[in-house]
C-alpha positions in Angstrom: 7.2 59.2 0.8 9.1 56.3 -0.4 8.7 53.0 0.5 11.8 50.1 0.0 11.5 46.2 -0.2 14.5 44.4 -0.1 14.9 40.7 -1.8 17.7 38.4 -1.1 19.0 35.3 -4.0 21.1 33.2 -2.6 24.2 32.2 -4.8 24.8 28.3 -5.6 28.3 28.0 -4.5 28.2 24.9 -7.2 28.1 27.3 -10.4 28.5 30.9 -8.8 24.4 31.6 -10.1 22.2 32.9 -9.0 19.2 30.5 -7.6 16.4 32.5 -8.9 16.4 34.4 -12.3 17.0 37.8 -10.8 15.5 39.1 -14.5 11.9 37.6 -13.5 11.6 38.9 -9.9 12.1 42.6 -11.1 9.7 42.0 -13.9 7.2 40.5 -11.7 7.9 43.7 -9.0 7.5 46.6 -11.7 4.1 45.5 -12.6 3.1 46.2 -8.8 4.8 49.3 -9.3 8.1 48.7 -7.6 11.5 50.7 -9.5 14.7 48.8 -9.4 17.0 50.8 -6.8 20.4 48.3 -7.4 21.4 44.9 -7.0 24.0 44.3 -3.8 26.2 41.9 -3.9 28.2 41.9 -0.3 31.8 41.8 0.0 33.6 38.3 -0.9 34.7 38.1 2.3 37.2 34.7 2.4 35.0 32.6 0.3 36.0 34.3 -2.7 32.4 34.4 -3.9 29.4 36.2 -2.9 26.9 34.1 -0.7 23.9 36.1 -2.0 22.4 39.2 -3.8 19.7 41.6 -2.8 17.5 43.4 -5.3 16.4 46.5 -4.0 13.5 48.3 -4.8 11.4 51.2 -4.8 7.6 52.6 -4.6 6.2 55.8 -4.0 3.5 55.6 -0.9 
């Protein structure tokens, strides 16, 4: 059975970055044995931007 953990980042509408480097959350999730699934970004809607991403990830249970 598979268990999934989603994690949202909000975007800085200042820059268009991410507010958390994405790289060290998936890092810091492998070594607790969670697999990178995808990274979501939501549709841009009529801010022209996305408002966030969501890392999602996976571990067997």
């Amino acid at each position: 059975m598979l268990e999934y953990k989603f994690i949202r980042i909000d975007i800085s509408k200042w820059n268009n970055e991410p507010k958390e480097d994405y790289h060290n959350i998936i890092k810091e999730e492998a070594k607790g044995g969670w697999e990178l699934v995808q990274i979501f970004a939501p549709s841009l809607a009529t801010a022209g931007f996305s408002k966030y991403i969501e890392i999602i990830m996976k571990k067997e249970v």
